[in-house]
C-alpha positions in Angstrom: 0.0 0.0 0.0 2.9 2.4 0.7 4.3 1.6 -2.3 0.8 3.0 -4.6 0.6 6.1 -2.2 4.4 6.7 -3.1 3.7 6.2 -6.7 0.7 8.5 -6.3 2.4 11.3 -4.2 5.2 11.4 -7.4 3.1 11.7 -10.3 0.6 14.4 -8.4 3.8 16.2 -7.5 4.7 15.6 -11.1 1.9 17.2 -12.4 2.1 20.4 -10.6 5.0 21.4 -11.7 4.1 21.3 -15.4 3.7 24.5 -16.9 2.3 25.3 -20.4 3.6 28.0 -22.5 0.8 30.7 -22.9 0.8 32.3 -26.4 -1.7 35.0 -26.9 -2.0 37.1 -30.4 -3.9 40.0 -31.3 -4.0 42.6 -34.1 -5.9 45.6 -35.6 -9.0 43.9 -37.9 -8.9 47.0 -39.9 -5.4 46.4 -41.0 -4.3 44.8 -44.7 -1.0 43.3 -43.4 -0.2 42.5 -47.3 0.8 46.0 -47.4 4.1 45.5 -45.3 6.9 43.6 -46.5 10.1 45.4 -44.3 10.5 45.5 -40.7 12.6 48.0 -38.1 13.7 47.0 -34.7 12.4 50.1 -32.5 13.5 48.6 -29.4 14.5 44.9 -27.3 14.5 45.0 -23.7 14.6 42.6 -21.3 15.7 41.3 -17.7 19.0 39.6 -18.3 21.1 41.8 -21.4 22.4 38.1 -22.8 19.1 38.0 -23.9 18.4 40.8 -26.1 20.5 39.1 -29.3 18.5 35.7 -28.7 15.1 37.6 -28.5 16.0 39.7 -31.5 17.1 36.2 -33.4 14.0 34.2 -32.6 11.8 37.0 -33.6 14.0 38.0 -36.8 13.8 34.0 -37.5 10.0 34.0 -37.8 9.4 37.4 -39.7 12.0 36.5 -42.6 9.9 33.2 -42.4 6.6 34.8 -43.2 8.7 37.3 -46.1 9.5 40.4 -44.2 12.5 42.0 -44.7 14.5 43.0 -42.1 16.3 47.2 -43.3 18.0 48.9 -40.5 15.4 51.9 -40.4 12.1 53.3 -42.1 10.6 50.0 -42.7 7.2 49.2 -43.3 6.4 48.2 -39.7 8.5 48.4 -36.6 9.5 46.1 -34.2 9.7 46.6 -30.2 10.1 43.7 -27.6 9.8 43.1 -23.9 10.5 40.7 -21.9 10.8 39.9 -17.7 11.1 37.3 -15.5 9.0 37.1 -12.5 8.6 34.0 -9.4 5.4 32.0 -9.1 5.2 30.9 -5.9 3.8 27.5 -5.7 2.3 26.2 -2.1 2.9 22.8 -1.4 1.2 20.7 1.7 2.6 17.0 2.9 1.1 15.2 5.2 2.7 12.4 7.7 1.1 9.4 9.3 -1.4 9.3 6.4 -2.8 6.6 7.9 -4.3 8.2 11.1 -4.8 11.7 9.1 -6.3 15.1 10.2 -9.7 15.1 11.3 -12.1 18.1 11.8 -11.2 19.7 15.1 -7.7 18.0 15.3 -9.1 14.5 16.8 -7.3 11.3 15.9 -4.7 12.7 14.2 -1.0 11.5 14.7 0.5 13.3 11.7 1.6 16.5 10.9 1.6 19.0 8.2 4.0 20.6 6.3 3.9 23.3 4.2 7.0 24.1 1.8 6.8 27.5 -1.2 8.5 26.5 -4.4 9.5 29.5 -6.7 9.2 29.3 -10.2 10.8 31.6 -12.7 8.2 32.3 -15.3 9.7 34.2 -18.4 7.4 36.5 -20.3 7.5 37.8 -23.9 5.8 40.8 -25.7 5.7 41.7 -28.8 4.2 45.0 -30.5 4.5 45.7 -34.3 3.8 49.2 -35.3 2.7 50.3 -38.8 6.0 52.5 -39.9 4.7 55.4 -41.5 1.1 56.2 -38.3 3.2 54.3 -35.9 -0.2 52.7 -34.4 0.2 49.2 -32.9 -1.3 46.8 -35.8 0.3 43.5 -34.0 0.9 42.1 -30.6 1.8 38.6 -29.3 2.6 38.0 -25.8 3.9 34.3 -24.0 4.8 33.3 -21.1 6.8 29.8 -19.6 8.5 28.4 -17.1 11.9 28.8 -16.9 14.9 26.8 -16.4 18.6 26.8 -14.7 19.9 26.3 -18.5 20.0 28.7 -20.6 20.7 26.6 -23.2 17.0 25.0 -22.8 15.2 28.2 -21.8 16.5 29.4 -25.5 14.9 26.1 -27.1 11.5 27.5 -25.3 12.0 30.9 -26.4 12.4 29.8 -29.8 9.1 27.2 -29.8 7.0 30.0 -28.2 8.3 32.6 -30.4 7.5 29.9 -33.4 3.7 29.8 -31.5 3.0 33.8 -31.4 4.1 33.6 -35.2 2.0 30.7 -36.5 -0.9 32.6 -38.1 1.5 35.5 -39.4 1.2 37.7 -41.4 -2.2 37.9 -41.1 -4.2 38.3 -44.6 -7.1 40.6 -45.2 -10.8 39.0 -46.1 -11.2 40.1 -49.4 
């Protein structure tokens, strides 16, 4: 029996630490996106400055993709991005001598509780495109994920959720 609640304990302590990337697009309805075809950076800024050429790449990466050229200024839409890291706290309860347990009003029970917080840094992503010539926002993706120790392997997750926020770009008018 031990053994199953052991088994159990893992994978529910398992599951709570998986996070899912959040992507999130919007954009101006009014817009005919096959109108731009260059891109400007305006601005990248984020936490940690080692990140500003890997943001800049990802994003570069999926806008050359979708046939935007990249011109060093006055293109047909500028590009700004943000990004921050922040801690989610995460609450987590164990309970000894399972087998007695906590009662209502504290009878019967042999066990204690304890009660540890887990921080979690969650890295966040936004991304506005401006038309070039009004300079009104036309674009804006955000994501978030979790973050690791390894750089290396928080780059693979800014690449896939970069990828994500650029799936359905450019966007074309209804005609």
């Amino acid at each position: 029996m031990k053994n199953h609640v052991g088994k159990l304990l893992l994978s529910m302590l398992a599951g709570a630490c998986i996070v899912f990337a959040t992507v999130v697009t919007d954009y101006d309805h009014a817009v005919d996106f096959n109108k731009y075809k260059t891109y400007s950076w305006i601005k990248v800024k984020v936490d940690d400055p080692l990140w500003e050429g890997r943001v800049t790449r990802a994003i570069d990466t999926q806008l050359v993709a979708k046939g935007w050229g990249k011109v060093p200024m006055n293109g047909d839409a500028a590009v700004a991005a943000f990004g921050s890291v922040h801690e989610k706290k995460t609450l987590e309860t164990w309970y000894s001598g399972f087998g007695g347990g906590w009662h209502w009003h504290g009878w019967g029970s042999t066990g204690l509780a304890t009660t540890t917080v887990d921080e979690t840094p969650v890295g966040t992503l936004a991304v506005d495109i401006f038309d070039g010539a009004t300079q009104a926002l036309i674009w804006r993706g955000r994501a978030s994920e979790t973050l690791t120790s390894k750089p290396e392997k928080d780059e693979k997750k800014l690449d896939k959720v970069v990828a994500e926020m650029f799936k359905k770009f450019p966007l074309h008018s209804k005609d």
